[in-house]
Every structure is written in structure tokens, then in C-alpha cells.
C-alpha beads as a LAMMPS data file, in Angstrom:
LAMMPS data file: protein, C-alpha beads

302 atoms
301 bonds

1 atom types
1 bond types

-500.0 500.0 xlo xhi
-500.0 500.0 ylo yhi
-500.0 500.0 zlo zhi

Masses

1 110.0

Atoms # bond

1 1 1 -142.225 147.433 312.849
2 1 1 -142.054 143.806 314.397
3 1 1 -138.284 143.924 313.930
4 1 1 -138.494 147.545 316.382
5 1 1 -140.352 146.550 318.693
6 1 1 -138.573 143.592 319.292
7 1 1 -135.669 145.686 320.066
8 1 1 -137.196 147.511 322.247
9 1 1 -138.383 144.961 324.685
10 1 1 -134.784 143.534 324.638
11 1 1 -133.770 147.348 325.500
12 1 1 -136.025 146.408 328.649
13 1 1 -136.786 150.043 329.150
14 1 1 -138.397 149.439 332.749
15 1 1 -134.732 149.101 333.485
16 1 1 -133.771 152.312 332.671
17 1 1 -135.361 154.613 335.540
18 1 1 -132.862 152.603 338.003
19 1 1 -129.898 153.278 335.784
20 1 1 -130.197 156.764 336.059
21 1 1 -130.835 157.256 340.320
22 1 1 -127.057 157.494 340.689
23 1 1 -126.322 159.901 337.813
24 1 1 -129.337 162.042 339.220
25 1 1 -128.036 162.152 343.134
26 1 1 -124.137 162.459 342.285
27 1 1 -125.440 165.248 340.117
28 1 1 -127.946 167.168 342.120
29 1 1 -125.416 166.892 345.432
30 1 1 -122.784 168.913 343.432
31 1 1 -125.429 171.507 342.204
32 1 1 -126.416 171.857 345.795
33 1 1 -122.754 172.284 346.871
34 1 1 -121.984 174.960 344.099
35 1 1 -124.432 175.960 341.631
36 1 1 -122.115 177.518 339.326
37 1 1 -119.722 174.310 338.629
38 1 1 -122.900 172.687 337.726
39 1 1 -123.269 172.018 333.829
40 1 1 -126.200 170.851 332.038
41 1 1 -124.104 169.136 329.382
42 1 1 -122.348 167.100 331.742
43 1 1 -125.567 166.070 332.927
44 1 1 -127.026 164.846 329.823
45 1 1 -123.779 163.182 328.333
46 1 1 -123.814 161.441 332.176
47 1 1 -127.222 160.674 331.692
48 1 1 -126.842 159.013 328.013
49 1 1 -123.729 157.014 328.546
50 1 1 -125.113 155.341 331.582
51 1 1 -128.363 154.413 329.408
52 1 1 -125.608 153.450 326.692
53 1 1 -124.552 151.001 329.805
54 1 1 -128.267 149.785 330.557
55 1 1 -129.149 149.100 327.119
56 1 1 -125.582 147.110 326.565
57 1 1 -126.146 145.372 329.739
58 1 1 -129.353 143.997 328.822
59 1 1 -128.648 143.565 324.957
60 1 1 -125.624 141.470 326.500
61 1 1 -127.543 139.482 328.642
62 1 1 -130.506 138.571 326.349
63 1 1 -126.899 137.159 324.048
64 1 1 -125.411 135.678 326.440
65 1 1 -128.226 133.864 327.976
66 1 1 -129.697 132.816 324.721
67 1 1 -126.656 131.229 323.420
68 1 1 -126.024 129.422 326.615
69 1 1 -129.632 127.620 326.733
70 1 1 -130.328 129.118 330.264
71 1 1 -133.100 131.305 328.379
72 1 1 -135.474 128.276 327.818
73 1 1 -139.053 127.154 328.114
74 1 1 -138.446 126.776 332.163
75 1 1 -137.351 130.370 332.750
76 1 1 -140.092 132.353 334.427
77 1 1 -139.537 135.748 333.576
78 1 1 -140.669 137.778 330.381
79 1 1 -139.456 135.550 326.957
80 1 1 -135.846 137.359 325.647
81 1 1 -135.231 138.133 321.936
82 1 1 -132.639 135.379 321.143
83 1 1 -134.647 132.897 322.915
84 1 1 -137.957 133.386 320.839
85 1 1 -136.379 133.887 317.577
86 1 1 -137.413 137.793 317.182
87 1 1 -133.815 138.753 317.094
88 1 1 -131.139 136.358 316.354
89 1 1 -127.568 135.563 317.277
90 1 1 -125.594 137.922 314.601
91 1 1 -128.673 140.404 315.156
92 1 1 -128.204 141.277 318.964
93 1 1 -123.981 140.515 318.328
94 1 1 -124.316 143.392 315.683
95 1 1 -126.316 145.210 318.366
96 1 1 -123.772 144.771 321.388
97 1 1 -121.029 146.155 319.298
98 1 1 -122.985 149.127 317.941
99 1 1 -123.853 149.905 321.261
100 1 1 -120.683 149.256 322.831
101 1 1 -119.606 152.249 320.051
102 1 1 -122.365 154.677 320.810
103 1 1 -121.684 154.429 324.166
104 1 1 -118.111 154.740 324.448
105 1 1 -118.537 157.569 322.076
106 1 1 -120.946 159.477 324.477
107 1 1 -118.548 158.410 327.578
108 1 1 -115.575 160.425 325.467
109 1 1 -117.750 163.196 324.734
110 1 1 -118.611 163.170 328.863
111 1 1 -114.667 163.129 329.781
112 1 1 -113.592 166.289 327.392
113 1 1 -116.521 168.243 328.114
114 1 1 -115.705 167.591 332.231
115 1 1 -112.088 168.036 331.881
116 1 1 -111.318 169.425 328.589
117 1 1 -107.618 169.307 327.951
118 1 1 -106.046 170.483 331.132
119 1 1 -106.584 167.178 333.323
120 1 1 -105.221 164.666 331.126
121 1 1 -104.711 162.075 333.814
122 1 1 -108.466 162.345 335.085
123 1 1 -109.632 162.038 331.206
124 1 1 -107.310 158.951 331.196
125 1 1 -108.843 157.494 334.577
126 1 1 -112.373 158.264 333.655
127 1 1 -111.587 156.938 329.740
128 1 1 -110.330 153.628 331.374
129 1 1 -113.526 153.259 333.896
130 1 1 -115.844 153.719 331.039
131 1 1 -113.997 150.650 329.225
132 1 1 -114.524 148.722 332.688
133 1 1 -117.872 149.294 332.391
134 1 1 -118.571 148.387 329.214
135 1 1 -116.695 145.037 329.780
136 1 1 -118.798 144.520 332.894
137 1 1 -121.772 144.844 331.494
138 1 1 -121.154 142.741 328.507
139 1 1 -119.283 140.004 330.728
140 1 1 -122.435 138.898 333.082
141 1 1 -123.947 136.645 330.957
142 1 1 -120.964 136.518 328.020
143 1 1 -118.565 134.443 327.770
144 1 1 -116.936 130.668 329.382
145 1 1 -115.613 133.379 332.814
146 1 1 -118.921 135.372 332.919
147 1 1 -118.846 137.047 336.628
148 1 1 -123.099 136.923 336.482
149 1 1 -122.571 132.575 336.301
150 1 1 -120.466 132.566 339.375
151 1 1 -122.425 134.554 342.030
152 1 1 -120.453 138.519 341.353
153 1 1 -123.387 139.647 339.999
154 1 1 -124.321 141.822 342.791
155 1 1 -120.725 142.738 343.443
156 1 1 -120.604 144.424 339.986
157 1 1 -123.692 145.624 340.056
158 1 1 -123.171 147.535 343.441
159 1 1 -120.024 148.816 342.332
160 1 1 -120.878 150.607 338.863
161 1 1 -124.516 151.184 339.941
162 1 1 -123.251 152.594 343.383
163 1 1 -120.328 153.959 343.614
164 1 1 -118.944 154.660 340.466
165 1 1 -122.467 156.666 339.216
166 1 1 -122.841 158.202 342.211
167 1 1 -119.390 158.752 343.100
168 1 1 -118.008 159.238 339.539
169 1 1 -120.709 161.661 338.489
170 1 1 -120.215 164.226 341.405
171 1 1 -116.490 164.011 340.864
172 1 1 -117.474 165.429 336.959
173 1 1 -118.476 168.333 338.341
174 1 1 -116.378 169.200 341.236
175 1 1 -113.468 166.948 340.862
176 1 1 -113.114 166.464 344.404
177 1 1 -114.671 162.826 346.528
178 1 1 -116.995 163.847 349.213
179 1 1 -116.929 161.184 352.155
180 1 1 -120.307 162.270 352.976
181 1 1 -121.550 161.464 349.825
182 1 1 -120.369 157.767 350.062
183 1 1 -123.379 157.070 352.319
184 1 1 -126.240 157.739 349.092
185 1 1 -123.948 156.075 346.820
186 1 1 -123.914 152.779 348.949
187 1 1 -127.734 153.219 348.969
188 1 1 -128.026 153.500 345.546
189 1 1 -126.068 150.387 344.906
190 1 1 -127.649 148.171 347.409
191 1 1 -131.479 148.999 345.907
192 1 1 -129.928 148.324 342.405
193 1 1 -128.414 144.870 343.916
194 1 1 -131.890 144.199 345.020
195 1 1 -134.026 144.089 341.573
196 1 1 -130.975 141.905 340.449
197 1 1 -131.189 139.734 343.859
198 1 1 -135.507 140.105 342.935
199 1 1 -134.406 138.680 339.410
200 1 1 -132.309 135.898 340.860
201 1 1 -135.304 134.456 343.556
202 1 1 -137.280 134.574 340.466
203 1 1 -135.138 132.403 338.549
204 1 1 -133.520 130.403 340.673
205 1 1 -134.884 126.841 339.596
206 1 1 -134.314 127.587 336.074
207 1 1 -130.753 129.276 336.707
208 1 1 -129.832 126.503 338.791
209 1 1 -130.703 124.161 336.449
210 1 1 -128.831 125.965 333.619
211 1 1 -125.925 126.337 335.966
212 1 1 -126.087 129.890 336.487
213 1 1 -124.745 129.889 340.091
214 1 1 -126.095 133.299 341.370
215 1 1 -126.086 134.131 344.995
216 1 1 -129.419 133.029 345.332
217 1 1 -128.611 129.336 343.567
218 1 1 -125.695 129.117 346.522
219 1 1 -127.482 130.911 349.422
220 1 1 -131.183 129.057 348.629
221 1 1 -134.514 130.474 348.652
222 1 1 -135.058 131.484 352.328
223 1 1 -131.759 133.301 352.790
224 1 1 -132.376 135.050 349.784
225 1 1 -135.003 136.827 351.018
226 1 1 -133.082 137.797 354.466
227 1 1 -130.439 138.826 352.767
228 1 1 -133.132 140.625 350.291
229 1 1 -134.306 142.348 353.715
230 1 1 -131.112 143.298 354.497
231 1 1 -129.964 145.018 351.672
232 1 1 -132.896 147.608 351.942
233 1 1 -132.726 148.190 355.205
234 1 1 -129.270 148.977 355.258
235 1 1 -130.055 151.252 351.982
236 1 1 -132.468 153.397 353.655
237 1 1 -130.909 153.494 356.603
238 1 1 -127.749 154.827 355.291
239 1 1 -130.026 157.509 353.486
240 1 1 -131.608 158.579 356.744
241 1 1 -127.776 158.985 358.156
242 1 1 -127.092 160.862 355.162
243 1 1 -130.140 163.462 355.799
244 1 1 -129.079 163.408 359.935
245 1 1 -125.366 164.240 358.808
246 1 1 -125.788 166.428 356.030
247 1 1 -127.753 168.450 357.852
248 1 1 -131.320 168.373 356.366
249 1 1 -134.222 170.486 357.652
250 1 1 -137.742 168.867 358.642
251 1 1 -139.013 169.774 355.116
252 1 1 -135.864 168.371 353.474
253 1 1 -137.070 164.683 354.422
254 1 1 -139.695 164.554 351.967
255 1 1 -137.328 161.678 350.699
256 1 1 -139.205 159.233 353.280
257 1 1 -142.110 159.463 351.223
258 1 1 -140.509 156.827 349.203
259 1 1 -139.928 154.619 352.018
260 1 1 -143.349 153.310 352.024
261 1 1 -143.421 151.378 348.733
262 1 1 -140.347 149.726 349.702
263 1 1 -142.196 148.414 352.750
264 1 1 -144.974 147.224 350.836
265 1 1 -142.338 145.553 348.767
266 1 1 -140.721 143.953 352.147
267 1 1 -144.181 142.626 353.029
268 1 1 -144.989 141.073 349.811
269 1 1 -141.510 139.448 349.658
270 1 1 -142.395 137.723 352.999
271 1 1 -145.631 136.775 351.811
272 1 1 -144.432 134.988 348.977
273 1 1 -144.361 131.585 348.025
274 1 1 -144.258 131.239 344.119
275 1 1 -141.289 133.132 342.548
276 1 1 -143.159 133.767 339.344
277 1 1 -145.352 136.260 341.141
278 1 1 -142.088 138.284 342.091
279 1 1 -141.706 139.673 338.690
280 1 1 -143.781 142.873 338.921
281 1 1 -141.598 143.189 342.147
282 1 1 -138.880 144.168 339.853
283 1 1 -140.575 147.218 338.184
284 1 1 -141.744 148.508 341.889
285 1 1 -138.697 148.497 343.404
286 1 1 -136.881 149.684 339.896
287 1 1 -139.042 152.989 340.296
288 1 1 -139.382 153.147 344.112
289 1 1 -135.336 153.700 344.121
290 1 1 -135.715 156.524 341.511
291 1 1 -138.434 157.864 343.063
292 1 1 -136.011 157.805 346.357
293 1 1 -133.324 159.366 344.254
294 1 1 -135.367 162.592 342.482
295 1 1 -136.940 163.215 346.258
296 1 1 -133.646 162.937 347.429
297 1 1 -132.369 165.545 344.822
298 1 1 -135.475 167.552 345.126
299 1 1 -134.833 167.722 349.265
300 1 1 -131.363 168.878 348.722
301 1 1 -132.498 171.999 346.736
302 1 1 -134.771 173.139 349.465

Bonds

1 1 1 2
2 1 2 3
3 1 3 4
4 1 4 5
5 1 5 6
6 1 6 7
7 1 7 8
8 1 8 9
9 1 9 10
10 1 10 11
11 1 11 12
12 1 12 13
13 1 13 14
14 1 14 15
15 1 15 16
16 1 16 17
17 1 17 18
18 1 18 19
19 1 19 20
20 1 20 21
21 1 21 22
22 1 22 23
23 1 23 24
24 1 24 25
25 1 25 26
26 1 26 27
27 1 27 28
28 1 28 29
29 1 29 30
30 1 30 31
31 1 31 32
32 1 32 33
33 1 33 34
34 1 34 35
35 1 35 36
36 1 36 37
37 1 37 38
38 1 38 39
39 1 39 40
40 1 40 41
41 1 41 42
42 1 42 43
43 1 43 44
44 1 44 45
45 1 45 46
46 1 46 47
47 1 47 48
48 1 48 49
49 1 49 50
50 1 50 51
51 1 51 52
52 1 52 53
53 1 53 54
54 1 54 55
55 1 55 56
56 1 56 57
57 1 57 58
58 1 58 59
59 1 59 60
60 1 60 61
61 1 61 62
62 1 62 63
63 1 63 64
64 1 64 65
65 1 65 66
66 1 66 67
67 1 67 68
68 1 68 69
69 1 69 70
70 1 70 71
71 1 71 72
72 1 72 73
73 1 73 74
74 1 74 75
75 1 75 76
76 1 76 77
77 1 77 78
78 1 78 79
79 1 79 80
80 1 80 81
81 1 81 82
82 1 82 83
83 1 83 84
84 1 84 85
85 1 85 86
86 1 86 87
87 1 87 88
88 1 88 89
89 1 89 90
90 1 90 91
91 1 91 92
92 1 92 93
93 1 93 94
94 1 94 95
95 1 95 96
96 1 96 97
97 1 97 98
98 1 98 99
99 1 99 100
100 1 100 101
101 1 101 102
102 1 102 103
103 1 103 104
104 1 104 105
105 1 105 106
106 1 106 107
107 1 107 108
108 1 108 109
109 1 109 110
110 1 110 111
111 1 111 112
112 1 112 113
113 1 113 114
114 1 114 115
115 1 115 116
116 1 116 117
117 1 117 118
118 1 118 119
119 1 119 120
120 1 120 121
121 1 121 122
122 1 122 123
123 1 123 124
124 1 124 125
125 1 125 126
126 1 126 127
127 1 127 128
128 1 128 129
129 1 129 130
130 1 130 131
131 1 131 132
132 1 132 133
133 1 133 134
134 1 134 135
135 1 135 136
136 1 136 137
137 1 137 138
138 1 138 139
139 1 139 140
140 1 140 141
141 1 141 142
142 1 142 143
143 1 143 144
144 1 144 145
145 1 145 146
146 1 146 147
147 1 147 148
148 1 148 149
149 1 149 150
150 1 150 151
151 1 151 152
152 1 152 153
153 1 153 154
154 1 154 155
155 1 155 156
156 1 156 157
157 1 157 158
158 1 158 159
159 1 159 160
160 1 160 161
161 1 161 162
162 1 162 163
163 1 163 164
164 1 164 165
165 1 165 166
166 1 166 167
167 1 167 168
168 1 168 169
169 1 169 170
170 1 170 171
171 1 171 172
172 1 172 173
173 1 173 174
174 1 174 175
175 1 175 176
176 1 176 177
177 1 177 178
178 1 178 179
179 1 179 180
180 1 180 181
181 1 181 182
182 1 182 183
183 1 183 184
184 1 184 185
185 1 185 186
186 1 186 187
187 1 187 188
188 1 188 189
189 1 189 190
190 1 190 191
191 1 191 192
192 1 192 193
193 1 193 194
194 1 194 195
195 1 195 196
196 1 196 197
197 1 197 198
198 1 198 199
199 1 199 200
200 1 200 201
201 1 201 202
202 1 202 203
203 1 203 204
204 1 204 205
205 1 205 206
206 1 206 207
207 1 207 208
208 1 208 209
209 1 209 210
210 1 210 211
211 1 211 212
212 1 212 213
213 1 213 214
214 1 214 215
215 1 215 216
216 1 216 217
217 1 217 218
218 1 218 219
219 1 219 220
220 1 220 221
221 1 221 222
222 1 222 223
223 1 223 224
224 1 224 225
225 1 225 226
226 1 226 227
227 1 227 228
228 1 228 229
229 1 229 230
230 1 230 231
231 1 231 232
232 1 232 233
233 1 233 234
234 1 234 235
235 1 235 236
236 1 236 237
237 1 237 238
238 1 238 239
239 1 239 240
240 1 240 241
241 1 241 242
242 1 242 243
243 1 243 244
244 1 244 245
245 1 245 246
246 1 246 247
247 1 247 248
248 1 248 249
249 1 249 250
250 1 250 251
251 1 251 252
252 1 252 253
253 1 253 254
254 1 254 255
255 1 255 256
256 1 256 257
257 1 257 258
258 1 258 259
259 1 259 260
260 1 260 261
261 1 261 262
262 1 262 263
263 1 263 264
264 1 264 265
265 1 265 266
266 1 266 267
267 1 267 268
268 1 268 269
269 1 269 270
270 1 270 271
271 1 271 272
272 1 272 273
273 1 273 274
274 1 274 275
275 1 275 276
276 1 276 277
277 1 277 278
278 1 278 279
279 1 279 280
280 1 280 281
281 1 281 282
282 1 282 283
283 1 283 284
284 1 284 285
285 1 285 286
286 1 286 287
287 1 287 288
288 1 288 289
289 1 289 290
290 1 290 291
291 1 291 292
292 1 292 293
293 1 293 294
294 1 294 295
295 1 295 296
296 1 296 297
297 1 297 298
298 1 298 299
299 1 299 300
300 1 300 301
301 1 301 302
């Protein structure tokens, strides 16, 4: 029971809701395109591979960070498995690798079911991309050339949280690339680089001192937050265009309703002058960009 829960916390579930805000507008913007190329299986494969992801990222970086000695008694955040013992080394190795197999397994499953056996060189793109991403999200924290030690965090992040769910998952479905629907896709990706970026001002003293050179360890504490700023703006922003372009009618912008608690975020970011308190930050702005994403897929329904 110990041994479970354990597990579970290194899953870091409050994680998941943000993993899923790309696969859930690249999906809904197809339906609303054509409702008849839409298909509920490709949805939940979609859906369970980029969990698959979550869980391996996190699993990777719990390893990673453990065996490097940057998870120690300074670190601020919520104590990782390795680091307290609950799970060791082997364990969470043994773990990586079994989800590194479940997941590729549900990423196949994903390809044949989108494009069966007449478009073998989109099954071979899409086979290759799901390798990519399960190296990227094993290589932040793993490894003497992890990307997350050298400030490309966000950069990755961006890209496979971004573009490549939002992007990839409407191209599933209609195997086309809307330009349009580049505009959400950079959204999505900027509010995921921002509870990494919230993660980073949190643990910037003890990253530093591990040598864990994040953008925040180079940029420094105050232009972390404007850049922190920035990144939301822009996100929302590009949203709005989205709506203006696409077309949407007055009811359709019930997506602003989740506007507000990014604000509030935005004001308590300002406000703040111990990093420690920024940790329920992460959670609020985790669920304030799904929120944005299932009003956003809700508003093109209507």
C-alpha cells in the first residue's frame, strides 16, 4: 500500500490535466471541422499515450534528479521518491523502462488505428515522433547531456506540449496542417512552458546550486518573472486572435472565462517575494490552461 502510493505521488498526477489541453483542442478543432472523420478511439489512444509521456516525464525526472544530488534537503518543492528512499534507484529505472514500453505500445496502437496500412510513410513519421518524445522526456533530467541542465527545458517543453499535441493530434484525424490552428497550439505550449518556468523560480537557489542551469538560473529572479508575464500574455492573446480569425460568435467566447485565474496568477507572481510560496502556483495555472482548453473545445461546438 506504502509501496503504491509512493508511486503515485512520483506519477505527480496534478500534472496530468496540462498534458492533456493539447490532445483535447487538436481534437475537438477537427470534430468541429468534420464530424464524421472524428474517431473516439483515436481520441483515447491520443489521450493515453500522452499520459504514457507525463508519467515517463516525471518518473524520469524524480531518476534523474535523485541520482544527481540536485533532489536534496535544500530543494523547496514537494520531497521526490528517489530522494526520500520510498522508491529506489533500480525501482523507478524498472519503472522508466516499463513505461517507456506501455507507452510506445499505446503510441503504435494510435498510428495503425489513424492510418491503418495505407499511409505507411505517415505511420513511419508519427512512429519516429513518438520515439522523440519518449527520449525527450526521459533526457531532461537523465543523463551527463540532459537538455533540462542546460536551459532547453522550455524549448522542449513548448515543442511536444505545443505543437506536436496540438498540431500532431488534429493531423490524426484529418491528415491535413491547419495554419489557423498554429495560433492555439502556440498557446498551449507557452502556458505549459509557464508551470515549468513556475517550477524553475521555485527552485532556482537549489538548482543553481546543484548546477541545474535552467533559464531562470541564467536569466535571475526578476527577469524570470517578466519573461513569466510574457509568456501568458502572448498565450492568451494568440487565443483571442484565434477566436477573432476563426470566426467565433459572441457566445463562442465563453473561453475568456478562464482568463481570470490567470490574472490572479499574474498578480500573485508580482506580489511575490519567497519562491516557496509559488508552489500551489503550479497546480492553478496546471488547471487554469485545461480549463482554457475544454472552454475552448466547448466554444467551438457551439
Amino acid at each position: 500500500m506504502l509501496k503504491a502510493k509512493a508511486w503515485l505521488s512520483a506519477a505527480r498526477l496534478r500534472t496530468l490535466p496540462l498534458s492533456v489541453s493539447g490532445i483535447l483542442v487538436g481534437s475537438f478543432y477537427a470534430y468541429s471541422l468534420q464530424k464524421e472523420i472524428f474517431n473516439w478511439d483515436i481520441f483515447a489512444l491520443a489521450l493515453l499515450t500522452t499520459l504514457g509521456l507525463q508519467v515517463l516525464s516525471n518518473f524520469a525526472n524524480d531518476y534523474g534528479d535523485g541520482i544527481k544530488g540536485t533532489d536534496n534537503e535544500n530543494r523547496i518543492g514537494p520531497q521526490r521518491a528517489v530522494q526520500s528512499g520510498s522508491i529506489t534507484v533500480g525501482e523507478m529505472k524498472n519503472g522508466i523502462i516499463l513505461t517507456s514500453i506501455l507507452t510506445l505500445a499505446a503510441s503504435v496502437m494510435l498510428i495503425y488505428v489513424s492510418f491503418g496500412k495505407e499511409n505507411f510513410a505517415y505511420s513511419l513519421f508519427f512512429f519516429f515522433l513518438g520515439l522523440a518524445a519518449i527520449a525527450s522526456a526521459i533526457k531532461y533530467t537523465v543523463g551527463s547531456s540532459a537538455y533540462g541542465y542546460r536551459g532547453l527545458g522550455d524549448f522542449f517543453v513548448f515543442i511536444f506540449f505545443g505543437l506536436v499535441s496540438v498540431l500532431g493530434c488534429s493531423f490524426l484525424y484529418t491528415k491535413s496542417v491547419d495554419a489557423l490552428l498554429v495560433l492555439p497550439a502556440i498557446s498551449v505550449g507557452l502556458l505549459s512552458v509557464a508551470v515549468l518556468n513556475l517550477n524553475n523560480m521555485r527552485d532556482q537557489v537549489s538548482d543553481a546550486m546543484a548546477g541545474k542551469n535552467t533559464l531562470v538560473v541564467k536569466m535571475g529572479p526578476a527577469k524570470a518573472k517578466i519573461y513569466h508575464y510574457t509568456i501568458i500574455i502572448t498565450a492568451l492573446l494568440l487565443t483571442l486572435l484565434f477566436a477573432i480569425l476563426y470566426g467565433f460568435k459572441p457566445i463562442q467566447y465563453i473561453f475568456c472565462a478562464a482568463y481570470v485565474p490567470f490574472f490572479i496568477h499574474i498578480k500573485t507572481v508580482t506580489a511575490n517575494k519567497i519562491p516557496r510560496d509559488l508552489d500551489p502556483e503550479l497546480k492553478k495555472v496546471a488547471l487554469s490552461t485545461f480549463l482554457l482548453s475544454v472552454l475552448l473545445s466547448i466554444a467551438l461546438q457551439l
